[in-house]
ZAMARGU-4260 file (C-alpha; in steps of 0.2 Angstrom, whole numbers, plus 5000, padded with zeros to 4 digits):
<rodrens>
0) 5090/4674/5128 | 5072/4679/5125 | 5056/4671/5131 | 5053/4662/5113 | 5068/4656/5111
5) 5073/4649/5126 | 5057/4639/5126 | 5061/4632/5109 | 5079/4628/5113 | 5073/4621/5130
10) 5061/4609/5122 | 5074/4605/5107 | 5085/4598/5121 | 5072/4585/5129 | 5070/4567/5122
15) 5066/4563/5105 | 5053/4552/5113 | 5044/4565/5122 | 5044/4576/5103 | 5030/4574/5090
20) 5032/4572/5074 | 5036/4592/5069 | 5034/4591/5049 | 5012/4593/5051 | 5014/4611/5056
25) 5024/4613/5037 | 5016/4601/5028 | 4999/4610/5031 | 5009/4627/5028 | 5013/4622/5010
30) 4995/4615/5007 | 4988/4631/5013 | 4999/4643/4999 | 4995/4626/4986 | 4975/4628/4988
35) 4976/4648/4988 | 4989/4647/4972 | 4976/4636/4964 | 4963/4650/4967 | 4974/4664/4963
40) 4973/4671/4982 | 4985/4685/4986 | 4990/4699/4994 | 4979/4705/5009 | 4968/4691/5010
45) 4982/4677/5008 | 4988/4683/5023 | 4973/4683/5033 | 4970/4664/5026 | 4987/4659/5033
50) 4986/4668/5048 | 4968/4657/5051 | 4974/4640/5048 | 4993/4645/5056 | 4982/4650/5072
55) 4971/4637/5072 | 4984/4625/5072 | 4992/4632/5085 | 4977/4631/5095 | 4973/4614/5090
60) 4992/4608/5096 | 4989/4616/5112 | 4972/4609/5117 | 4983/4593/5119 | 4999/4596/5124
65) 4995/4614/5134 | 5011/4620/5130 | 5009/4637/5125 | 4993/4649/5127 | 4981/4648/5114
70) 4972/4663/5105 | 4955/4657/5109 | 4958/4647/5125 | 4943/4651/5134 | 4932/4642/5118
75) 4942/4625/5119 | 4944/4611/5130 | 4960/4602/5135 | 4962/4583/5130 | 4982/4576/5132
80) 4972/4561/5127 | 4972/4566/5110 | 4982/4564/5095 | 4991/4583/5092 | 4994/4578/5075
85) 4978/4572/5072 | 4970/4588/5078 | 4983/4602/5067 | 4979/4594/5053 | 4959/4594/5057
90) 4963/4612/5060 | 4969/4617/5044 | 4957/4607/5034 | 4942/4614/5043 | 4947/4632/5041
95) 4952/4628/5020 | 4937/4620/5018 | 4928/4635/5026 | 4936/4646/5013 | 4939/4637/4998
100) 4927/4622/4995 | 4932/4622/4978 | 4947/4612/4982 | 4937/4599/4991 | 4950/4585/4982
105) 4968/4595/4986 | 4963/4596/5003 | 4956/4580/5007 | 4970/4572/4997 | 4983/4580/5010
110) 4972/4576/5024 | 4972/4557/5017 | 4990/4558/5017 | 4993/4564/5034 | 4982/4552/5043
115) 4992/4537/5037 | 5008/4543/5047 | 4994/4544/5062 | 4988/4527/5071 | 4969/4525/5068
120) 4965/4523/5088 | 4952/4534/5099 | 4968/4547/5100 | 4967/4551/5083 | 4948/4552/5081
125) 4949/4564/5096 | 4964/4575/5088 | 4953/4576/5074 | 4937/4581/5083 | 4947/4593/5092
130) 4956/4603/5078 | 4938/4604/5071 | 4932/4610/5085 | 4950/4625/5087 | 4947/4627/5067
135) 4927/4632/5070 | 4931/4644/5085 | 4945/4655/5077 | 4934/4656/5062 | 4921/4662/5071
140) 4930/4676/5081 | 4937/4682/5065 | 4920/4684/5056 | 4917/4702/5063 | 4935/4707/5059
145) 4929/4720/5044 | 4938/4712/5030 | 4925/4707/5021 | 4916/4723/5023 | 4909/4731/5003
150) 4924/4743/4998 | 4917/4760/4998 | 4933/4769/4996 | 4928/4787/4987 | 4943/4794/4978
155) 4946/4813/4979 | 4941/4823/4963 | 4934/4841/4959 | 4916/4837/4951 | 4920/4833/4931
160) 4938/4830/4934 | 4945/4814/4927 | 4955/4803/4940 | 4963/4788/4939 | 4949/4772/4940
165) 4957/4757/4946 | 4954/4755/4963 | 4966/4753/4977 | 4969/4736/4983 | 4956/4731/4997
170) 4955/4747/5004 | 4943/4741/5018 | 4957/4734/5026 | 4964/4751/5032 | 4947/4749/5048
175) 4949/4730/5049 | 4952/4720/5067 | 4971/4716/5067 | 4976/4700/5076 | 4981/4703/5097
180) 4981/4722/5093 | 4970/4734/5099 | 4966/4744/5085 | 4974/4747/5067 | 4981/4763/5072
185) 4991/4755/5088 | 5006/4757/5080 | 5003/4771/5066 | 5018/4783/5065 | 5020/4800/5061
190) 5017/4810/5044 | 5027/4808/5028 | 5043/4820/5028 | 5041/4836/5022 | 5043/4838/5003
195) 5054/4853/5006 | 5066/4844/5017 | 5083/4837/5015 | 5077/4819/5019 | 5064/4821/5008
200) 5076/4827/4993 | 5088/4811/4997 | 5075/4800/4995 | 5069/4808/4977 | 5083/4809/4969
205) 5089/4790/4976 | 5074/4779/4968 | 5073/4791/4954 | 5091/4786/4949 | 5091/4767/4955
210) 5071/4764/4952 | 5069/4771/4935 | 5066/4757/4922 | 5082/4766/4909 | 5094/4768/4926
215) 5109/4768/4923 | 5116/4764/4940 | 5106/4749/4946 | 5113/4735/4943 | 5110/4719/4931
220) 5110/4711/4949 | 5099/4722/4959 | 5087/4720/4943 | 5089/4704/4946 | 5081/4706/4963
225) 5069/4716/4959 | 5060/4704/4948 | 5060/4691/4959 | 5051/4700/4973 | 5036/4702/4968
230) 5021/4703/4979 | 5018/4684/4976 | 5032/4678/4983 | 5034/4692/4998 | 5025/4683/5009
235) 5028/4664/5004 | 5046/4667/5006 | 5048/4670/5025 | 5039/4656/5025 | 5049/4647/5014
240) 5063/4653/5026 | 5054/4648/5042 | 5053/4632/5036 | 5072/4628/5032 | 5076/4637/5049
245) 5065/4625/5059 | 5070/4607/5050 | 5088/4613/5053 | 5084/4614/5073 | 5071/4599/5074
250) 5056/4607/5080 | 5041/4599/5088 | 5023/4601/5082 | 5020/4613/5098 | 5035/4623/5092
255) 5031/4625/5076 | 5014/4628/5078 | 5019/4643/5090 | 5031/4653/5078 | 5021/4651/5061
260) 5004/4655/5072 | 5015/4670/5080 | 5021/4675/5062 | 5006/4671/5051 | 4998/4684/5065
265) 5009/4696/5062 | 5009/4696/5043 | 4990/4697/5045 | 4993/4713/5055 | 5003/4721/5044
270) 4991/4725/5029 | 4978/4731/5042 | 4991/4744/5051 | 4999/4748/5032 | 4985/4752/5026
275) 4977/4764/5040 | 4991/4772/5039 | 4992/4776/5020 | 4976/4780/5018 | 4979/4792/5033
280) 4992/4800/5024 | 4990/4798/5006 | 5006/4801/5001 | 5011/4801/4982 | 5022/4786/4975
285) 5040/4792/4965 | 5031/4791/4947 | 5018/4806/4952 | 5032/4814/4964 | 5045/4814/4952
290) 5036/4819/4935 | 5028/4834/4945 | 5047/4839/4955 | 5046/4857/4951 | 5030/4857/4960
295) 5036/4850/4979 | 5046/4869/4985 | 5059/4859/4984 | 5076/4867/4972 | 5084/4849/4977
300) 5072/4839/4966 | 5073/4838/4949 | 5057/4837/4934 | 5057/4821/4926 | 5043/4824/4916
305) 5044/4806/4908 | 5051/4795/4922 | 5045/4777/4923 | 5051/4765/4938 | 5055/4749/4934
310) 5042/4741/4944 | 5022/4744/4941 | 5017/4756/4951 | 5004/4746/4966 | 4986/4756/4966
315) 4988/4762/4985 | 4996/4776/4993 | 5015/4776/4996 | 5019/4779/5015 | 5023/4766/5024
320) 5030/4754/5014 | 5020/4736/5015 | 5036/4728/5010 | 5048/4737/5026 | 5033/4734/5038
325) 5032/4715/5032 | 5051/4713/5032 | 5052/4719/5050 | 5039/4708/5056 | 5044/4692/5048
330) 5062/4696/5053 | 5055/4700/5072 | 5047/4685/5075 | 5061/4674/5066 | 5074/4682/5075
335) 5063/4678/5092 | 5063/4660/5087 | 5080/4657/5080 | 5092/4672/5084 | 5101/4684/5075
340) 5114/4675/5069 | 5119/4666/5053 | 5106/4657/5044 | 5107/4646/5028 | 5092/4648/5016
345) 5087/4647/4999 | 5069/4656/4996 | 5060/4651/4978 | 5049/4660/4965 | 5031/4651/4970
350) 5029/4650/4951 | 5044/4646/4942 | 5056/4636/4957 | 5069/4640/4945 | 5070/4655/4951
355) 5077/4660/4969 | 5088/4670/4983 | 5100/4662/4994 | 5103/4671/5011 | 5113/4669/5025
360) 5103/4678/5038 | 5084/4685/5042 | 5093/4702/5042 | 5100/4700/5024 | 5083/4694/5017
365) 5075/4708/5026 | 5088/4722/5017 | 5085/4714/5003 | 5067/4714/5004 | 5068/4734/5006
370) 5080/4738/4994 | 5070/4732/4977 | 5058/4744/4982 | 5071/4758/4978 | 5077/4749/4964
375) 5061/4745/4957 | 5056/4763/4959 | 5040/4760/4968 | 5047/4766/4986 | 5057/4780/4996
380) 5069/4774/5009 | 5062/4785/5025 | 5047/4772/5020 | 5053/4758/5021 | 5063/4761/5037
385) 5048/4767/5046 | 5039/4753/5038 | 5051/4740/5045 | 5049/4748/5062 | 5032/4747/5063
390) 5033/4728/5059 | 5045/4725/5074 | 5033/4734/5085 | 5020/4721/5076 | 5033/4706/5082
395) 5038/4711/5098 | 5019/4715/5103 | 5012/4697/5098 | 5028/4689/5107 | 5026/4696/5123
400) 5007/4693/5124 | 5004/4677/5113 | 5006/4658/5113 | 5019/4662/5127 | 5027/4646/5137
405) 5011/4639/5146 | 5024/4633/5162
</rodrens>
């Protein structure tokens, strides 16, 4: 049993009056995703937001209760006087406010709602004053992170050639600070296989027979998949399951705190080592590779000159696959938490709850996850399997070196 888990299991098994209250940490969660949706927040930003307030909790928990190592710990004082509620909840206004005054009136209306299930007594004024304090510190350190940075990506063109003009997706991100990591390119893996290989050829001819939109063999079921993984819902899903996984066992506040800080952190990370890597590599997506086939050196990949995938093609370069690496670490720090075993989950479209995916474990949502990238035609398999390896390195890094047991 690993260090994560048998910390939670540990703590699940002392008295329910030594646990606090365990529903702040998801409460504040869902607030977070509602005040982003409101401002139409995605993608590589949504992460870094989560990963703030997810952190800040964390520290905020910890500045009372000391029971994991915080990410800022040399900022913060220790107060078991304080109220630990009180002070994740302070956390995660202070940081939303920070980022999205607009919704002033969501925030403080969740923030209203949770101080009446906290006594109003010097503890809470001191959780609150504390979380403030976590919030402003984490905030700070996370300022010179280079996400914000003015986009100056140049595509590459012969002088009065035309090239495509929508910009990639915050291509800044590829040099920006990752969370607990030393650098972007920690975990950067090899090239691209070689377009006159065999694994190369497998690849092709797989998403340009399962990922075109007139396929033939994809199913009605796969393309059923395929739409409901978009990238709105790719990260808000493991949250989703996270959530289900932890009411099922019980968790405390300090718990909670620990394994959506660890995977908000490594969701964060997972654009910043993604996109080093692909705009290292630049290599082409299955629309340009497979309508330009006789052009690889490669006699086992066929021309399709008119070959659409069923998905829109994202404007950023193919290897690795965002989708593998953010499977692999979700499922990594999930699996540290709550085991490899069987699991009971629904996930829900974040805008029509109508529409979901029911799982019985991490590793089936994380298959799943990969596999619409083939069918959608937007991935090749070696990317998504180097991808979701990459994003267990991300988990098991920030597990063996963050938030761990404090005794």
């Amino acid at each position: 049993m690993n260090v994560l888990k048998a910390a939670i299991v540990g703590l699940a098994l002392m008295s329910g009056n030594t646990l606090v209250r365990a529903d702040v940490i998801t409460d504040w969660n869902r607030t977070a995703m509602d005040v982003m949706k409101a401002v139409n927040v995605g993608g590589n930003p949504w992460t870094r937001s989560m990963a703030l307030v997810n952190v800040s909790m964390s520290d905020a928990v910890n500045s009372v209760q000391n029971r994991y190592s915080r990410y800022m710990a040399t900022e913060l004082p220790i107060d078991p006087n304080a109220s630990a509620e009180a002070a994740a909840a302070a956390a995660a206004r202070e940081i939303l406010m920070r980022q999205y005054p607009g919704q002033k009136a969501q925030i403080d209306a969740a923030f209203a709602e949770t101080m009446q299930t906290i006594p109003d007594n010097p503890a809470r004024v001191a959780g609150i004053a504390l979380g403030e304090k976590a919030a402003a510190a984490v905030f700070a350190e996370r300022q010179s992170d280079a996400t914000n940075v003015p986009d100056t990506y140049r595509p590459l063109t012969t002088p009065g050639v035309w090239v495509p003009t929508t910009p990639p997706l915050f291509p800044q991100y590829a040099t920006a600070k990752p969370w607990g990591m030393d650098s972007a390119s920690q975990f950067r893996p090899g090239p691209p296989p070689a377009l006159n290989g065999a694994l190369y050829a497998r690849d092709y001819n797989e998403t340009k027979e399962m990922g075109g939109v007139k396929s033939t063999k994809r199913t009605d079921a796969q393309s059923d998949a395929v739409r409901f993984w978009t990238q709105a819902n790719l990260g808000p899903a493991w949250f989703q399951a996270a959530r289900q996984a932890s009411a099922r066992r019980g968790l405390s506040v300090a718990e909670n705190a620990r394994v959506f800080g660890l995977m908000s952190m490594a969701l964060a990370n997972c654009f910043i080592v993604d996109w080093d890597a692909k705009f290292q590599y630049n290599f082409w997506r299955p629309i340009t590779a497979i309508r330009n086939g006789d052009q690889d050196g490669n006699d086992a990949t066929e021309r399709d000159a008119g070959w659409q995938p069923l998905n829109a093609t994202p404007m950023h370069p193919e290897y690795p696959s965002q989708a593998g690496i953010n499977a692999g670490a979700a499922r990594g720090v999930l699996e540290a938490a709550f085991g490899s075993g069987p699991e009971d989950f629904i996930v829900y479209d974040t805008s029509d709850a109508r529409l979901s995916r029911q799982f019985t474990s991490f590793a089936q949502m994380d298959q799943e996850h990969k596999e619409v990238r083939i069918w959608g035609g937007i991935h090749f398999r070696n990317s998504l399997e180097v991808g979701e390896a990459m994003g267990r390195k991300i988990a098991d890094h920030l597990v063996a070196n963050y938030m761990k047991p404090a005794r």
